[in-house]
One Martini backbone bead per residue (centre of mass of N, CA, C, O) as a GRO file, in nm:
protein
  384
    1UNK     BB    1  24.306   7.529  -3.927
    2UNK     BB    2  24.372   7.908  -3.894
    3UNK     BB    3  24.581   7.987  -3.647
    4UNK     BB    4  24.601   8.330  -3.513
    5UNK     BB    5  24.705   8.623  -3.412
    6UNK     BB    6  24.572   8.879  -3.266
    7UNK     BB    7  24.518   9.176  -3.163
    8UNK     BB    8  24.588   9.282  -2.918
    9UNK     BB    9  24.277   9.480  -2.917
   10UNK     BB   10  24.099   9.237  -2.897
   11UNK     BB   11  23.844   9.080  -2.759
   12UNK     BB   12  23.734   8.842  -2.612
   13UNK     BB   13  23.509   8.709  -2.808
   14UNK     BB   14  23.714   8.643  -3.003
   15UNK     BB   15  23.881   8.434  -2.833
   16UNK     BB   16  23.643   8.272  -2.795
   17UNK     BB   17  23.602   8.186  -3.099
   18UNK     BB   18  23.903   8.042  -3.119
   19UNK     BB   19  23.831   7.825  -2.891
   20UNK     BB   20  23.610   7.684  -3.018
   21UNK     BB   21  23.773   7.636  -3.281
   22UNK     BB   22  23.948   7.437  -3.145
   23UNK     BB   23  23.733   7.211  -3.038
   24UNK     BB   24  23.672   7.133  -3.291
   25UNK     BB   25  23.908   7.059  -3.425
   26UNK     BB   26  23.979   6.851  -3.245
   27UNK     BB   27  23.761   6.654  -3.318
   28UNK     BB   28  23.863   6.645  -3.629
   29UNK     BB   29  24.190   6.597  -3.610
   30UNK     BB   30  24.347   6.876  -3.646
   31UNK     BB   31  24.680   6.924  -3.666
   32UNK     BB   32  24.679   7.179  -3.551
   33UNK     BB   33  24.494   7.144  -3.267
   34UNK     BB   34  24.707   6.928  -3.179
   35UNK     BB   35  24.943   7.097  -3.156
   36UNK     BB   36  24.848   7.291  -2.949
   37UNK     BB   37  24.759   7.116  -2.679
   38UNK     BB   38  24.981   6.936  -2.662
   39UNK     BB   39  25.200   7.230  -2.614
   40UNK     BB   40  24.983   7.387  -2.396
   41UNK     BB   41  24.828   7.179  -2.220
   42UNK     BB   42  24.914   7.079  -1.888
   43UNK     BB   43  24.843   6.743  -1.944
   44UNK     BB   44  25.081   6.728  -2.187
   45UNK     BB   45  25.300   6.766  -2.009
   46UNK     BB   46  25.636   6.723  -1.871
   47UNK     BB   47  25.723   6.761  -1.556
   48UNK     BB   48  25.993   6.806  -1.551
   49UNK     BB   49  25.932   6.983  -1.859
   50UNK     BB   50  25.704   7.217  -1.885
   51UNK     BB   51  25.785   7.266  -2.230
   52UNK     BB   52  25.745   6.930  -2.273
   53UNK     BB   53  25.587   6.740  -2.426
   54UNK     BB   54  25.477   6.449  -2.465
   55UNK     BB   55  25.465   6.109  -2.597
   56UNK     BB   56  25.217   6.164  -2.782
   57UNK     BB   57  24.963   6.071  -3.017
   58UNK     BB   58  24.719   6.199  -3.176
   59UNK     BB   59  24.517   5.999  -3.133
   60UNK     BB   60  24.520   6.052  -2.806
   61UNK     BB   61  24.435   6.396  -2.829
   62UNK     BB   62  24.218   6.323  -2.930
   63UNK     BB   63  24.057   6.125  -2.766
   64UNK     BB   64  24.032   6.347  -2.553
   65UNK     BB   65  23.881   6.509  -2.308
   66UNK     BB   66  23.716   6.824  -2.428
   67UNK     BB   67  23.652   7.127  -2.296
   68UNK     BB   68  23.623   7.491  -2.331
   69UNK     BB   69  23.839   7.517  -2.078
   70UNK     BB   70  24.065   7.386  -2.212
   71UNK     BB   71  24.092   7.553  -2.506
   72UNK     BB   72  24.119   7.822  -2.350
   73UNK     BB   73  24.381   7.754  -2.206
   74UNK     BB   74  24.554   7.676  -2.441
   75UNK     BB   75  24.506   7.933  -2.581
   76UNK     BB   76  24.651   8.106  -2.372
   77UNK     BB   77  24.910   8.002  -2.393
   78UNK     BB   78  24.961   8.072  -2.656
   79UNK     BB   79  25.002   8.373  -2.556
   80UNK     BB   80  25.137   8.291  -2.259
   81UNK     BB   81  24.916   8.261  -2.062
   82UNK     BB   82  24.812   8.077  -1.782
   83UNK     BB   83  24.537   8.228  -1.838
   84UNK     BB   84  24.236   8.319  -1.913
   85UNK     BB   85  24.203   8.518  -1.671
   86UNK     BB   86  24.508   8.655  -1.798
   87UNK     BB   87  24.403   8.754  -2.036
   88UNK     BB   88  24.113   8.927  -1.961
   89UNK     BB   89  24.322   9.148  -1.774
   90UNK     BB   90  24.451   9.254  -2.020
   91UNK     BB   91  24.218   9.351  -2.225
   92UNK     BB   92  24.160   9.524  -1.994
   93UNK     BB   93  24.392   9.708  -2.035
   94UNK     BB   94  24.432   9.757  -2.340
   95UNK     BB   95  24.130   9.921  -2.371
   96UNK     BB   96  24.299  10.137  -2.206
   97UNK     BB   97  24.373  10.479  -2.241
   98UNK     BB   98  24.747  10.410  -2.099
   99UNK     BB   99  24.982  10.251  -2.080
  100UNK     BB  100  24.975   9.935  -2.145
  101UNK     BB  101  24.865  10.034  -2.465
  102UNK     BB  102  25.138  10.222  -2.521
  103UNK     BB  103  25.337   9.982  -2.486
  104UNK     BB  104  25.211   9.761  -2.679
  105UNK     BB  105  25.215   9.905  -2.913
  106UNK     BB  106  25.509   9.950  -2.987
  107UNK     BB  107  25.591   9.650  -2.975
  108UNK     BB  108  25.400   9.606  -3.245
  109UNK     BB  109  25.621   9.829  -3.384
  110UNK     BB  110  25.877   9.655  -3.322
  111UNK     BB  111  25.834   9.376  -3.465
  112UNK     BB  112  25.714   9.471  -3.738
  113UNK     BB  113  25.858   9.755  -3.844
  114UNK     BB  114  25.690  10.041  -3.766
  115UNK     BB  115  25.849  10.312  -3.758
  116UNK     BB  116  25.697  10.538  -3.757
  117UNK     BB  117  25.481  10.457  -3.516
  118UNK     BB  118  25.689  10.429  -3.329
  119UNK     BB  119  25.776  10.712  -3.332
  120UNK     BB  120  25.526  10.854  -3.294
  121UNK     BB  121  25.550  10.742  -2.977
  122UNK     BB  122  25.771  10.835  -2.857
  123UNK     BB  123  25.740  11.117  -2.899
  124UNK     BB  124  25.464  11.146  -2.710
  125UNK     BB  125  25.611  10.904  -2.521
  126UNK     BB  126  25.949  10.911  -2.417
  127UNK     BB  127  25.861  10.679  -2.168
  128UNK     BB  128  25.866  10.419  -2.361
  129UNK     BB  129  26.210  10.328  -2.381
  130UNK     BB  130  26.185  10.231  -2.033
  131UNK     BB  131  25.945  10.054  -2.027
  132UNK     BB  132  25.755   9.788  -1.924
  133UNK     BB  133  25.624   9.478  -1.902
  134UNK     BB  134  25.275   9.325  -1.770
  135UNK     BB  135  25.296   9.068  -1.798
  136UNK     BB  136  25.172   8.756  -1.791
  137UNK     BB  137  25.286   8.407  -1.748
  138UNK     BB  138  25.421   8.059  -1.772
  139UNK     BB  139  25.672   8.146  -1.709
  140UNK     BB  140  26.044   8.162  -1.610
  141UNK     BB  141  25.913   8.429  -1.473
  142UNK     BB  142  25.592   8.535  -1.514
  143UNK     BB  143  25.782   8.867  -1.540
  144UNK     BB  144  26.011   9.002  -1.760
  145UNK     BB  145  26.017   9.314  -1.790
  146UNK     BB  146  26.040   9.419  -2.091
  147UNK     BB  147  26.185   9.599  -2.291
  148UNK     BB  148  26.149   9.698  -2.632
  149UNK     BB  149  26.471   9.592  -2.674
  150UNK     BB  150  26.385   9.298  -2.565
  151UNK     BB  151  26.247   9.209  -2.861
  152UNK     BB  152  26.472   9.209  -3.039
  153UNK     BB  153  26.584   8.914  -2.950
  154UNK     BB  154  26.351   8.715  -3.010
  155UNK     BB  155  26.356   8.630  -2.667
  156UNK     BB  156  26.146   8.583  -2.378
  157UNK     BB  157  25.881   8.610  -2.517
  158UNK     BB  158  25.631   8.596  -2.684
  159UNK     BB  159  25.583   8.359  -2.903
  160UNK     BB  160  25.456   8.555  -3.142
  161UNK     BB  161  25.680   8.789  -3.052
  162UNK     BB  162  25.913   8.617  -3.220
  163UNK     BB  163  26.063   8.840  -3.428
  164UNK     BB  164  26.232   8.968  -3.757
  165UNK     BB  165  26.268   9.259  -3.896
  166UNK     BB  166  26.416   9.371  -4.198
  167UNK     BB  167  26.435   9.667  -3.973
  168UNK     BB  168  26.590   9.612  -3.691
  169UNK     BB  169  26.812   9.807  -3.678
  170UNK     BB  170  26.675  10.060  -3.691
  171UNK     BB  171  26.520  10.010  -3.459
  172UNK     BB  172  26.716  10.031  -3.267
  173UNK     BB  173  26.833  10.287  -3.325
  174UNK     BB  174  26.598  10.448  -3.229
  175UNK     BB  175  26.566  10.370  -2.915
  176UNK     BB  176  26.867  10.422  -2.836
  177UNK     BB  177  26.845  10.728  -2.923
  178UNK     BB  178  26.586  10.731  -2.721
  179UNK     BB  179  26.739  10.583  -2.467
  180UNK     BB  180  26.796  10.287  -2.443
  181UNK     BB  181  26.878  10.065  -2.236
  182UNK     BB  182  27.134   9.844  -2.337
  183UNK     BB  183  27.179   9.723  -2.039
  184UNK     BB  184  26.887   9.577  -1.966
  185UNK     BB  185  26.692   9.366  -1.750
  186UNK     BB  186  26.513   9.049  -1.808
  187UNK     BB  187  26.298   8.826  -1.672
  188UNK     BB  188  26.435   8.495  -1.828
  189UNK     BB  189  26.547   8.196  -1.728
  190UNK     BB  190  26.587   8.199  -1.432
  191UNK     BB  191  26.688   8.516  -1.477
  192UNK     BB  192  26.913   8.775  -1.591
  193UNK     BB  193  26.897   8.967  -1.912
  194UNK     BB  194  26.997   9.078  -2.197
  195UNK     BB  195  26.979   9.197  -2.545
  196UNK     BB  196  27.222   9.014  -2.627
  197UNK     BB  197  27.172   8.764  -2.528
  198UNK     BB  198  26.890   8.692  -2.663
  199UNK     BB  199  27.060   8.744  -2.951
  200UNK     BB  200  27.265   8.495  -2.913
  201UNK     BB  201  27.028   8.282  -2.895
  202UNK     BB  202  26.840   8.356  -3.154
  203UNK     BB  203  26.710   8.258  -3.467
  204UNK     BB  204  26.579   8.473  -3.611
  205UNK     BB  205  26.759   8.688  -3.676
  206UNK     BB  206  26.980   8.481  -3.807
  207UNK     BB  207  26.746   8.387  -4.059
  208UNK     BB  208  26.727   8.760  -4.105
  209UNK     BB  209  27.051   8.871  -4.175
  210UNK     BB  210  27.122   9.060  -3.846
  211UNK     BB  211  27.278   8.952  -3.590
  212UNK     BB  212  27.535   9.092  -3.646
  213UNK     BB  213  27.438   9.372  -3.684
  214UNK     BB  214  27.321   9.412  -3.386
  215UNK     BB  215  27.550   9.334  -3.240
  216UNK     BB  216  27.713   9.588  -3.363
  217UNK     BB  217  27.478   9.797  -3.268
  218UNK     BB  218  27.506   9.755  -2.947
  219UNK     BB  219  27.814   9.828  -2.944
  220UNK     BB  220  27.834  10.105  -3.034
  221UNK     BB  221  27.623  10.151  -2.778
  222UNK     BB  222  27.806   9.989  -2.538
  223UNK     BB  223  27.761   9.693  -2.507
  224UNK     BB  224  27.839   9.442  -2.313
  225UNK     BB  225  28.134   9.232  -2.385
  226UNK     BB  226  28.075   9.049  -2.150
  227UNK     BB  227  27.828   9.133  -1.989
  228UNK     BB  228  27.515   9.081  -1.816
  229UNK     BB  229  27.405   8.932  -1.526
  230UNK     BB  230  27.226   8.630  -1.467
  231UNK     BB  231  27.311   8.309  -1.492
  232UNK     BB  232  27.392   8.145  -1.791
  233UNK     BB  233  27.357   8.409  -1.986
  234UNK     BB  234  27.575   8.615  -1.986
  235UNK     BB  235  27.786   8.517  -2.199
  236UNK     BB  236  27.776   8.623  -2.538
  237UNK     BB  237  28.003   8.415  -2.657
  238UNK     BB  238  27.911   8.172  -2.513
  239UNK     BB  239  27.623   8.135  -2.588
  240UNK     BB  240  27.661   8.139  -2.916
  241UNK     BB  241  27.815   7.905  -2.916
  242UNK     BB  242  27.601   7.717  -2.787
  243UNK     BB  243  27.360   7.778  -3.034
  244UNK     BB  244  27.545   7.806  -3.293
  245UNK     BB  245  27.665   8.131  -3.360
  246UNK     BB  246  27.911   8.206  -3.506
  247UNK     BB  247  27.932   8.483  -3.608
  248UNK     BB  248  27.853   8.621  -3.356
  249UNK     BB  249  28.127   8.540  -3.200
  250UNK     BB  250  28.315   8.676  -3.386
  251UNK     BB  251  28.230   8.957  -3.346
  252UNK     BB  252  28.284   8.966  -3.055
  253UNK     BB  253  28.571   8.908  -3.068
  254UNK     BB  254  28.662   9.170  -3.251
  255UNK     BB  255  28.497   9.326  -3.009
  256UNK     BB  256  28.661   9.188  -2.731
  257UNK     BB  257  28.605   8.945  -2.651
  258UNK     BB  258  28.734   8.690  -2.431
  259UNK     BB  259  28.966   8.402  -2.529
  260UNK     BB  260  29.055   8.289  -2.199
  261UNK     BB  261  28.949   7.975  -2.289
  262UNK     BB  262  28.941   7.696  -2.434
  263UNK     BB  263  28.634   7.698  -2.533
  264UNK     BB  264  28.626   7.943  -2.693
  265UNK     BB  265  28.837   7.832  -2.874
  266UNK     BB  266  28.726   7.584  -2.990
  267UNK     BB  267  28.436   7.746  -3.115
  268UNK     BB  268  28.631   7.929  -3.275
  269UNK     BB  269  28.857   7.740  -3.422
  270UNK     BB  270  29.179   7.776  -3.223
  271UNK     BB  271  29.397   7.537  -3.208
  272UNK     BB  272  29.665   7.708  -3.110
  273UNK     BB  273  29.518   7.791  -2.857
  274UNK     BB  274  29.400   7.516  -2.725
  275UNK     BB  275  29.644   7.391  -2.692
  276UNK     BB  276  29.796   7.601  -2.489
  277UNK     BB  277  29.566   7.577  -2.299
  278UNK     BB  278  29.521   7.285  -2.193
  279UNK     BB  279  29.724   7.191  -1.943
  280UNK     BB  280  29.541   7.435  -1.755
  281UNK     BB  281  29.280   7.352  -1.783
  282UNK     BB  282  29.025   7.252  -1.652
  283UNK     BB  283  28.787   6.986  -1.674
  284UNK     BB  284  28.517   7.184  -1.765
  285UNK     BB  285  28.676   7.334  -1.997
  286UNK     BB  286  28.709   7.076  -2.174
  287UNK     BB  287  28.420   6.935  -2.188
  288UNK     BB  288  28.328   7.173  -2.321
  289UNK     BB  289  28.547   7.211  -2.559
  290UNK     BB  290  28.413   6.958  -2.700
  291UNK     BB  291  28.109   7.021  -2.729
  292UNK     BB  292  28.182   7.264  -2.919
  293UNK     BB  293  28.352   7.165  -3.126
  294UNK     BB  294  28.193   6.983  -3.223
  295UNK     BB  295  27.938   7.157  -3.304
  296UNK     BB  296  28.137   7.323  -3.487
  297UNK     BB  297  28.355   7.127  -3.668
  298UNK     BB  298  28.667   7.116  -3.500
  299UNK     BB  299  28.836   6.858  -3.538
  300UNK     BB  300  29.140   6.886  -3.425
  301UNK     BB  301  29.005   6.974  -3.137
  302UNK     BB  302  28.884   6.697  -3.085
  303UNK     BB  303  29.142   6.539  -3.082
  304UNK     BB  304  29.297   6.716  -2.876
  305UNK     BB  305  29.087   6.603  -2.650
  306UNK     BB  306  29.117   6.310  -2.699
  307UNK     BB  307  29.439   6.299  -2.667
  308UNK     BB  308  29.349   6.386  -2.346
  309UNK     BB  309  29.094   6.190  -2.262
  310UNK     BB  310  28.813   6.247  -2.371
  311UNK     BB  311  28.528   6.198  -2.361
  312UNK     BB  312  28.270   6.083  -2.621
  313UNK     BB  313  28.012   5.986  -2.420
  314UNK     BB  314  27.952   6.237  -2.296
  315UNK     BB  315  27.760   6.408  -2.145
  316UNK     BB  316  27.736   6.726  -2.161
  317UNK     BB  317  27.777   7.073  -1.986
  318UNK     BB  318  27.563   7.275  -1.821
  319UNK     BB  319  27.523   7.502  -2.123
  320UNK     BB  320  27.571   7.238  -2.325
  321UNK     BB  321  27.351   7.015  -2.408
  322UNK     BB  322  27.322   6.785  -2.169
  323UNK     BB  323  27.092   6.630  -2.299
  324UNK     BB  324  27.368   6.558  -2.475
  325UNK     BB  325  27.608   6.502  -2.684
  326UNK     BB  326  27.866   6.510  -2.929
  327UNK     BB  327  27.747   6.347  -3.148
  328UNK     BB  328  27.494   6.432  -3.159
  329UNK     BB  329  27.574   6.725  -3.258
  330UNK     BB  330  27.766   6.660  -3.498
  331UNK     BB  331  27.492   6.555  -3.645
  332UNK     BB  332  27.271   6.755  -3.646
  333UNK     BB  333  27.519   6.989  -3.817
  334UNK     BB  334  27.685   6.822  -4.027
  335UNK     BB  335  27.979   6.662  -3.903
  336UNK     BB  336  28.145   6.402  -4.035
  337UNK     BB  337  28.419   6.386  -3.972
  338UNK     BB  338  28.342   6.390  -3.665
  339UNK     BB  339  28.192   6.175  -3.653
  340UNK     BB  340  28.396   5.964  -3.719
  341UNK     BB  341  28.585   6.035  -3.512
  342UNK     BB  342  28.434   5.973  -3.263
  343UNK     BB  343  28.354   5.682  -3.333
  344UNK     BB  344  28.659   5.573  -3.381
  345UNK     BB  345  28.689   5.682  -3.053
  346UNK     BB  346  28.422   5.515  -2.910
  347UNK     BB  347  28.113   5.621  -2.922
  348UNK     BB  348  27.839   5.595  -2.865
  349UNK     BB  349  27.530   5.492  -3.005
  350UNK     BB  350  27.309   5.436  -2.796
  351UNK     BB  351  27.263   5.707  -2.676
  352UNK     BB  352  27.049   5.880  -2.520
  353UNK     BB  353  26.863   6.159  -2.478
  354UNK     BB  354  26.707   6.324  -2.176
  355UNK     BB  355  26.436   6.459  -2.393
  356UNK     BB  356  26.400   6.258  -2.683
  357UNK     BB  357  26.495   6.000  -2.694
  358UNK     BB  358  26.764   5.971  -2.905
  359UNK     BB  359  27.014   5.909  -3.108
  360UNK     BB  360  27.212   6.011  -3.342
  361UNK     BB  361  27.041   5.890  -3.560
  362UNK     BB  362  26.776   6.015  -3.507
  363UNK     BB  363  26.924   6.322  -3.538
  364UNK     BB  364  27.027   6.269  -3.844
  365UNK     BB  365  26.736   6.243  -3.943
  366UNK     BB  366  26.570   6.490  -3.851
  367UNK     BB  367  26.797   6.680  -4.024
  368UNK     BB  368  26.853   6.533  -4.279
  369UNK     BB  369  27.124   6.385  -4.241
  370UNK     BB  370  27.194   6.112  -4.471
  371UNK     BB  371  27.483   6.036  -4.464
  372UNK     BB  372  27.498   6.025  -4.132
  373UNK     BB  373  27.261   5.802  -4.141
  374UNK     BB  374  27.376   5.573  -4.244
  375UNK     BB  375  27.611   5.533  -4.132
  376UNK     BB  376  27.546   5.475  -3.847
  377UNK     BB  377  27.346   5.244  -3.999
  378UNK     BB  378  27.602   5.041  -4.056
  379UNK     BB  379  27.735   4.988  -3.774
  380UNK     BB  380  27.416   4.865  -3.646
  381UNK     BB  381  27.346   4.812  -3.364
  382UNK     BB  382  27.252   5.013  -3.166
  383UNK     BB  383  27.166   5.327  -3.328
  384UNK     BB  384  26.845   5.393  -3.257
   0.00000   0.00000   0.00000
């Protein structure tokens, strides 16, 4: 089958065609309908991990008994709603020209990169710059309550409208220009954040060669670069750094973020400060700074981290990938150096990582890296 997102204001009966197509293509083995259903209904999630599909293969979630109040559930979850019933509540609210209307209006006109569109929403009510959205969802909080330029992030917001527009920056600065609070709070992954934390942790950006261009743009207009918000993902440098987008990290450094503990220096990379820091640094610091340096190929400063003592097969430290190792990461990124360091230095083979139980030699067949694939291969057993 070939499921797409409709048009936000079709009607019941579209959705209600599109469950019935899902429920036909899983009876017939589609393995897009396989891919949906094992993904979004929750019978097939894992508990502890509540967006964590179970390890399931296809032949069982195809043989699973399903009918279309089933097919429902998955399709609603699937555009993020909890259930079919706030699909259908969505949509009758959407259906009258209303606020509920002109905010999603507006989504669709900033995700797709409809500039005129957007002015011309904008001009219209120009409150609608401030306006919140009132989705309920799936995920935790149910209401993220995000404004227009927290869709900018690409990232806590509907999964088909996590998307980065080729001309994403103007949209921005249109935005902004019409008043958009810069540090304004969005509730999503258990806490509150702002649209930068969310741009300096999201692929979309990074993949669509804007990511730095929107960090410098948020801060032309002001946003904290030291962040704002509740929860994990406070601070926009060290975000960036756990996600992996160095040169966002970079942009942050260079306009003012301060680099002022030993794991900032490691993740960018910058051994002669992370020297000077290990004496004075707490233990949470080295660990963290460990796991950061493997993660971005700082060989020079994971030596410098292992020759003070830091275990190489220590699960990373919580906000830095904990259910992974530094191998695990050195290996998924093609840091070849770094990972013969770490092995060399002792790194367990054998760790299975927390969430999809794989050994670092699994993260490195997943990732495609070949050369560290094999390496790691003739190791030995205990390797897979």
């Amino acid at each position: 089958m070939d499921l797409k997102p409709l048009p936000f204001r079709s009607k019941l009966e579209e959705y209600q065609q599109q469950a019935e197509h899902l429920l036909e293509a899983h009876g017939s083995g589609d393995p897009q309908a396989i891919r949906v259903i094992h993904e979004n209904h929750p019978r097939f999630l894992d508990a502890r991990i509540p967006w964590l599909p179970r390890s399931l293969s296809d032949s069982e979630i195809r043989s699973a008994a399903l009918d279309l109040a089933d097919a429902r559930l998955a399709l609603a979850r699937w555009y993020s709603f909890p259930s079919w019933a706030a699909l259908a509540g969505y949509l009758a609210a959407v259906a009258r020209e209303g606020p509920v209307f002109r905010f999603e209006s507006a989504v669709e006109a900033v995700v797709a990169g409809e500039l005129a569109a957007l002015e011309s929403l904008l001009r219209d009510d120009p409150e609608l710059v401030g306006a919140r959205s009132t989705r309920v969802t799936h995920h935790d909080p149910p209401e993220h309550r995000a404004t227009l330029l927290h869709y900018i992030g690409a990232n806590g917001v509907e999964g088909h409208r996590q998307k980065t527009p080729h001309n994403a920056v103007e949209i921005t600065r249109t935005l902004l220009k019409a008043g958009a609070e810069v540090d304004a709070l969005a509730d999503m992954y258990g806490g509150r954040y702002t649209t930068m934390s969310l741009l300096v942790s999201s692929g979309h950006p990074a993949k669509a060669g804007v990511q730095v261009a929107l960090v410098e743009t948020l801060l032309d207009f002001g946003a904290a670069v030291e962040g704002r918000g509740s929860a994990r993902w406070t601070s926009p440098l060290m975000t960036a750094l756990a996600f992996g987008y160095a040169r966002a990290a970079e942009a942050l450094a260079r306009r003012g973020a301060r680099v002022d503990n030993i794991a900032a220096a490691a993740g960018l990379g910058r051994p002669a400060e992370a020297a000077r820091m290990l004496t004075t640094a707490d233990a949470q610091s080295r660990h963290r700074a460990l796991a950061l340096a493997a993660q971005h190929g700082h060989e020079e400063i994971v030596r410098l981290l292992l020759d003070a003592g830091e275990d190489p097969s220590r699960y990373n430290p919580e906000g830095n990938h904990s259910h992974s190792t530094p191998l695990h990461q050195a290996a998924l990124a093609g840091h070849d150096a770094v990972v013969r360091l770490l092995v060399e230095r002792g790194a367990r083979l054998d760790v299975k990582d927390t969430i999809y139980r794989a050994t670092p030699l699994g993260w490195a067949m997943h990732a495609g890296r070949n050369e560290i694939a094999s390496y790691l291969r003739d190791l030995g057993p205990g390797t897979v």
